[in-house]
C-alpha positions as CSV (number, residue, x, y, z in Angstrom):
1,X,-43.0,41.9,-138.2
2,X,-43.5,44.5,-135.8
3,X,-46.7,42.5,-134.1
4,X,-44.6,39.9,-134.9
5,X,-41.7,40.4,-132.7
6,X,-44.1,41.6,-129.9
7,X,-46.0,38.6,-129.4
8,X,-42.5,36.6,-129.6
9,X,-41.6,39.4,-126.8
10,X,-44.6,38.3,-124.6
11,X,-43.9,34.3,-125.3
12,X,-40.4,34.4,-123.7
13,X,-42.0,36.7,-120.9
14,X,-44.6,34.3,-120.0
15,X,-41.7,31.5,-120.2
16,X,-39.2,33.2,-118.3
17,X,-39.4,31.3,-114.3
18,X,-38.6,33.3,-111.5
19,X,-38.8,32.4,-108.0
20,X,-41.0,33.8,-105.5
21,X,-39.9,34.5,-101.8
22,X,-41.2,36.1,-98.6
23,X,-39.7,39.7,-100.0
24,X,-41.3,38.9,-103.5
25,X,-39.3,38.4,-106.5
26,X,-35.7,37.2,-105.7
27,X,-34.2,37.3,-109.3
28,X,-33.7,34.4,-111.9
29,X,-32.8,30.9,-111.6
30,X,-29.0,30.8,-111.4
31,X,-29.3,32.9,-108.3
32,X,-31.6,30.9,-106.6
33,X,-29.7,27.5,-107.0
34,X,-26.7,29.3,-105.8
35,X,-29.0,31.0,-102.3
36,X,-30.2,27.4,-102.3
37,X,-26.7,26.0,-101.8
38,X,-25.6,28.3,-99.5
39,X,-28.4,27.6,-97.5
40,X,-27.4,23.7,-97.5
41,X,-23.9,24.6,-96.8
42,X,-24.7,26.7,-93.8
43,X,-26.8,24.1,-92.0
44,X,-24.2,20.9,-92.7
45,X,-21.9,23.3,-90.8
46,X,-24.7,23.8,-87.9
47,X,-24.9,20.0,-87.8
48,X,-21.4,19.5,-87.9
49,X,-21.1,21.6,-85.1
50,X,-24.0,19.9,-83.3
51,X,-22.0,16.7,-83.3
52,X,-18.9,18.2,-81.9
53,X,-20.8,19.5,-79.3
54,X,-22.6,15.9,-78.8
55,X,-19.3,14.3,-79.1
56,X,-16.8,16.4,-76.4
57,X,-19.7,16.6,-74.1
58,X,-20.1,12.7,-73.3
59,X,-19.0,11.7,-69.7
60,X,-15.2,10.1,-69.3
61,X,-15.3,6.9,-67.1
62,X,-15.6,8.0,-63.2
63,X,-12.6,7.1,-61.0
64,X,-14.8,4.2,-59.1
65,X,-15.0,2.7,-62.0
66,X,-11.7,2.8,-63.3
67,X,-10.3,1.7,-59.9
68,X,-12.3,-1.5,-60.0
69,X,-9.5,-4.4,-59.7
70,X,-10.9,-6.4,-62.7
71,X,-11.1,-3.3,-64.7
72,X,-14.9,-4.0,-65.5
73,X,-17.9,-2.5,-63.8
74,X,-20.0,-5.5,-63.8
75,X,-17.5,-7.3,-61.6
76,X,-18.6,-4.8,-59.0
77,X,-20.3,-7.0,-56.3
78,X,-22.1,-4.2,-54.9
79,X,-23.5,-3.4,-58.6
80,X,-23.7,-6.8,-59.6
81,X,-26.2,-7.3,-56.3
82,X,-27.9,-3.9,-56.9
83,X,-29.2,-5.0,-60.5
84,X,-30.0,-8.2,-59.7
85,X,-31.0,-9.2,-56.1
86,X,-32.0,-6.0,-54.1
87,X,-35.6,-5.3,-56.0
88,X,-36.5,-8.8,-54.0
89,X,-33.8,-9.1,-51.3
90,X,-33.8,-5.6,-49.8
91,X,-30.5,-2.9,-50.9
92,X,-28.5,-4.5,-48.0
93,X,-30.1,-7.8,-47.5
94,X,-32.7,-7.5,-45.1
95,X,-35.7,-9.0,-46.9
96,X,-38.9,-7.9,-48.7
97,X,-42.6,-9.4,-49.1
98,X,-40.9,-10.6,-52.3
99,X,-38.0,-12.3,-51.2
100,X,-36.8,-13.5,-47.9
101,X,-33.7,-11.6,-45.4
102,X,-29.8,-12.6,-46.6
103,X,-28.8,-11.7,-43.6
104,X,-27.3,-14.6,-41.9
105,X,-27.5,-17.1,-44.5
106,X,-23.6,-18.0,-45.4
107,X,-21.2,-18.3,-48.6
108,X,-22.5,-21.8,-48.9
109,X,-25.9,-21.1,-49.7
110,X,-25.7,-18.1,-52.5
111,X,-22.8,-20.0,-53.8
112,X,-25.4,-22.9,-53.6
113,X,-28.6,-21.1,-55.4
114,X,-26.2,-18.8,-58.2
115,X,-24.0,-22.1,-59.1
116,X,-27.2,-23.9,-59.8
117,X,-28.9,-20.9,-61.8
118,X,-31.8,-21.0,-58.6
119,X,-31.2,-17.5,-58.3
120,X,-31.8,-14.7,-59.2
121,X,-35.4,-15.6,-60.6
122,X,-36.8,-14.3,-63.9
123,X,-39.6,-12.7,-61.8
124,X,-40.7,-13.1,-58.6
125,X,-43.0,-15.9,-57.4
126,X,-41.1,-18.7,-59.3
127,X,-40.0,-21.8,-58.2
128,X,-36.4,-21.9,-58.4
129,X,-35.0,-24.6,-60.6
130,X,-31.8,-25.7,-61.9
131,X,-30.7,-24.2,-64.8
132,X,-27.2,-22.4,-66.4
133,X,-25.6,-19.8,-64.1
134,X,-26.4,-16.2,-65.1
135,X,-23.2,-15.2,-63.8
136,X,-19.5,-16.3,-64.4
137,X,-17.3,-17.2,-61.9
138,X,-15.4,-14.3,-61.4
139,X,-19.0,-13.0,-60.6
140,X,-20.0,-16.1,-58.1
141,X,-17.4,-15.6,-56.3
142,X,-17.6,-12.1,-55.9
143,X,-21.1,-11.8,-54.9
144,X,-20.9,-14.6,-52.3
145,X,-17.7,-12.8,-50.1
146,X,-20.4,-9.5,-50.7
147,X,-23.5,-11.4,-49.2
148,X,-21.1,-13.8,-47.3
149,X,-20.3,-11.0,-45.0
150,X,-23.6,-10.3,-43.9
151,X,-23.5,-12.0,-40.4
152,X,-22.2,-15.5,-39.3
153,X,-23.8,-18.2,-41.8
154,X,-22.0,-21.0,-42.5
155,X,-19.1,-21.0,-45.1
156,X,-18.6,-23.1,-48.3
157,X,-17.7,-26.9,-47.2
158,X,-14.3,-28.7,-47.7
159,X,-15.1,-32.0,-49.6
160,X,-13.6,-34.8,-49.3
161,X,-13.0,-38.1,-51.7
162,X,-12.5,-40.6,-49.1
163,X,-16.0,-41.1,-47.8
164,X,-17.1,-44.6,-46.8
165,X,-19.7,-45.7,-49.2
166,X,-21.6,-48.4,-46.8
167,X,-22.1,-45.4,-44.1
168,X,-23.3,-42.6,-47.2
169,X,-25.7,-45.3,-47.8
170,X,-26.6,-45.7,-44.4
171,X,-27.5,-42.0,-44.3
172,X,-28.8,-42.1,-47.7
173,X,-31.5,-44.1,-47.1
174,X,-32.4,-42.5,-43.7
175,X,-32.2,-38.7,-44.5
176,X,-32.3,-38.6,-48.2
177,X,-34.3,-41.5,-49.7
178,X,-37.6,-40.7,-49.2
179,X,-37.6,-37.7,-51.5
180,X,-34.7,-38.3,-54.2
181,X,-35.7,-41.9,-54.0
182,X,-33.2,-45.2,-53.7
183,X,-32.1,-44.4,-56.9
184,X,-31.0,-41.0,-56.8
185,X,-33.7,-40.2,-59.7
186,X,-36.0,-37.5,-57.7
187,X,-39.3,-37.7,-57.3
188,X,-42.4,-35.0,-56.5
189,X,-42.7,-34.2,-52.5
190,X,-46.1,-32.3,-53.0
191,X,-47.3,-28.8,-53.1
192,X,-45.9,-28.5,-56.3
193,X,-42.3,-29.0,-55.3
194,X,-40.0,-31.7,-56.7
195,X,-36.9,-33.4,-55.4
196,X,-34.8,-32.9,-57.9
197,X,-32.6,-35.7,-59.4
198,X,-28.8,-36.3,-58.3
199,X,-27.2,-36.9,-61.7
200,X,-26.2,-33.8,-62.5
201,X,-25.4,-32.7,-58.9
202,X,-21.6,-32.1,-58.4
203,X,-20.0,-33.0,-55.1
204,X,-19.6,-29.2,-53.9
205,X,-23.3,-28.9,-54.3
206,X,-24.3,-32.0,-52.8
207,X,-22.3,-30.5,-49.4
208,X,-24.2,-27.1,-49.9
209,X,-27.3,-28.7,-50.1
210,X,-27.1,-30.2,-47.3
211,X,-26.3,-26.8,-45.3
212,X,-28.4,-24.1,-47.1
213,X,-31.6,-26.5,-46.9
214,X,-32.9,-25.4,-50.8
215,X,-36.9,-25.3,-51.1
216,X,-38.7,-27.7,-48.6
217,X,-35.6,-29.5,-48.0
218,X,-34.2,-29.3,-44.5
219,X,-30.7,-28.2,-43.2
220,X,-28.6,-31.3,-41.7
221,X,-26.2,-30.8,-39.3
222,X,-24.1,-33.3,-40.7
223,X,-20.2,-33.8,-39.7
224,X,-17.6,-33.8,-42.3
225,X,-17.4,-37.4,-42.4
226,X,-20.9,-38.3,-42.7
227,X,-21.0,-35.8,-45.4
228,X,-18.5,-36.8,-47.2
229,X,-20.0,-40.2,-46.7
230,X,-23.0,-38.9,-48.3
231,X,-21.5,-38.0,-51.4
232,X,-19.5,-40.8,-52.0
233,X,-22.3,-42.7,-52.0
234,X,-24.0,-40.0,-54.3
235,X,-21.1,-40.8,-56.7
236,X,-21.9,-44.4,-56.7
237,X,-25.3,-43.7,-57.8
238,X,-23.8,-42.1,-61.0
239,X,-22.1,-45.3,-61.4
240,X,-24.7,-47.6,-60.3
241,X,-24.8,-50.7,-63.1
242,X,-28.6,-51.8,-64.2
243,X,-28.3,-55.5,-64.6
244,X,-31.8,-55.8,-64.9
245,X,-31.8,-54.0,-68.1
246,X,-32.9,-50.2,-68.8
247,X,-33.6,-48.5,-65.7
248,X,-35.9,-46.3,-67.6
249,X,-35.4,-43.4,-64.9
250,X,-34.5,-45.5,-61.5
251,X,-38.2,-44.5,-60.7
252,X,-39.0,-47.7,-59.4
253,X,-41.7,-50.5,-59.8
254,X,-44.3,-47.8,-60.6
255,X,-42.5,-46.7,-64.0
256,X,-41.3,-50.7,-64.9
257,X,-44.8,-51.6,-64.3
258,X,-46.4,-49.0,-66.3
259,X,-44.1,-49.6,-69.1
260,X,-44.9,-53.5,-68.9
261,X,-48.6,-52.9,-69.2
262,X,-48.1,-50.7,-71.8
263,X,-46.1,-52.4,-73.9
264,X,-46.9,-55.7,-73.2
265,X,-50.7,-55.5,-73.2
266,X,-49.9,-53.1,-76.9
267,X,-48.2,-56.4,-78.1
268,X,-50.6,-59.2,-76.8
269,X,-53.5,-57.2,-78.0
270,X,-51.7,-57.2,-81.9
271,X,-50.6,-60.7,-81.6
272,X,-54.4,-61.9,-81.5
273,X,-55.2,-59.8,-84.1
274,X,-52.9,-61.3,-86.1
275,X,-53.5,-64.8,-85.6
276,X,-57.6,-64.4,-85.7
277,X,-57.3,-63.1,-89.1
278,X,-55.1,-65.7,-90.4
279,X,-57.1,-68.2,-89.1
280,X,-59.8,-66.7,-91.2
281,X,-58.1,-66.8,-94.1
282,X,-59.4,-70.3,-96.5
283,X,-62.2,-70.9,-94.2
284,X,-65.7,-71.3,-95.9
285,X,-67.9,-68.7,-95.6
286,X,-71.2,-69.6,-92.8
287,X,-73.6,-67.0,-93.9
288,X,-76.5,-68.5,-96.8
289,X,-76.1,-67.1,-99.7
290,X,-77.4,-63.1,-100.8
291,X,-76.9,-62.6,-97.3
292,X,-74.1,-60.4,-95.7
């Protein structure tokens, strides 16, 4: 019994867990679950305290920006023209070897180039094209009276809705034609620029156009009746009925032609397929017989 209980002695000795720390043996397992939650609880309340810290030390709006009139930051021309213009234009307009000088050029032309989504460009070195705005109106208008004041270029036009269409065609066809074509369609000028089509071109920036002068196009010094001439007549073209049939593009002869030759020659070419094989069909067959 006596050797017995001894070994029994030893079993629950060898059994018995203990926990091992830097000062050696810390006691037995109820203690150190309750060291090891106190430990937890102490650094929840160090990261508690962390995010207060984080929380009451982030910056309160600065009184620019809370006296903005439209209560927004990004309304803030000067911001607004900072973010997106002055890496290519200059900080106050006066040009870089990536973009050309603002100085000078008027509200009609950057209300021109950010109404048609020319400007700004995705990266410099790109064509500008027509595409959506990247700013709202609010935003237009605001950065044009901000470049707008950067010396005497000419303002936004007046239009007009009483333009005499005989006289826009007149000027049409002597200023206008040879690049967007008769038709109003565009057409490619070389050197990799296009003039762009006149469909989607709103009255306000057929009169801009004419001022700011976009890509190779030039400035006209057009007076506000021949202008408004001018887009009367660009109204028309909108208008303009195609009793010929489709106009496929109003490209001219070149596209109807090509389309005609095409089509027609597609069409002639299946026709006499068609009727060589049924006149094959019941004749006798030439070649001698056990010959192919």
């Amino acid at each position: 019994m006596t050797i017995g209980g001894i070994r029994r002695k030893r079993q629950l000795t060898r059994i018995r867990p203990t926990v091992i720390g830097r000062g050696g043996v810390f006691g037995q397992p109820r203690a150190a679950r309750a060291r090891s939650l106190a430990g937890w609880a102490a650094a929840a309340e160090v990261g508690g305290a962390l995010l207060f810290v984080a929380a009451t030390a982030t910056p309160l709006p600065t009184a620019g920006a809370a006296a903005e009139p439209s209560g927004q930051v990004r309304d803030n021309p000067a911001t607004l023209y900072l973010q997106n213009c002055a890496s290519c234009h200059g900080p106050s307009g006066e040009g870089t070897a990536l973009g050309p000088s603002l100085i000078g050029v008027g509200k009609a032309s950057v209300d021109f180039y950010l109404r048609t989504g020319r400007m700004p460009l995705g990266e410099p070195g790109q064509q500008p094209r027509r595409q959506k705005p990247r700013f709202d109106d609010a935003q237009i208008r605001a950065l044009v009276d901000y470049v707008g004041r950067w010396g005497n270029g000419p303002d936004i036009p007046e239009v007009g809705t009483n333009g005499d269409v005989r006289r826009g065609w007149e000027l049409y066809t002597a200023n206008c034609a040879a690049c967007h074509a008769a038709t109003g369609a565009g057409n490619a000028v070389g050197g990799g620029f296009v003039a762009v089509g006149l469909g989607h071109a709103r009255d306000l920036e057929v009169a801009e156009a004419t001022i700011a002068g976009p890509g190779v196009m030039p400035k006209f010094s057009f007076s506000q009746d021949d202008r408004d001439a001018i887009i009367a007549y660009v109204r028309y073209l909108r208008t303009l009925p195609a009793p010929g049939g489709a106009p496929i593009g109003g490209f001219g002869p070149v596209a109807e032609g090509f389309v005609a030759v095409a089509v027609g020659l597609t069409g002639v070419l299946l026709l006499v397929r068609f009727v060589g094989r049924r006149s094959r069909e019941g004749e006798p067959d030439l070649l001698p017989e056990g010959r192919e």
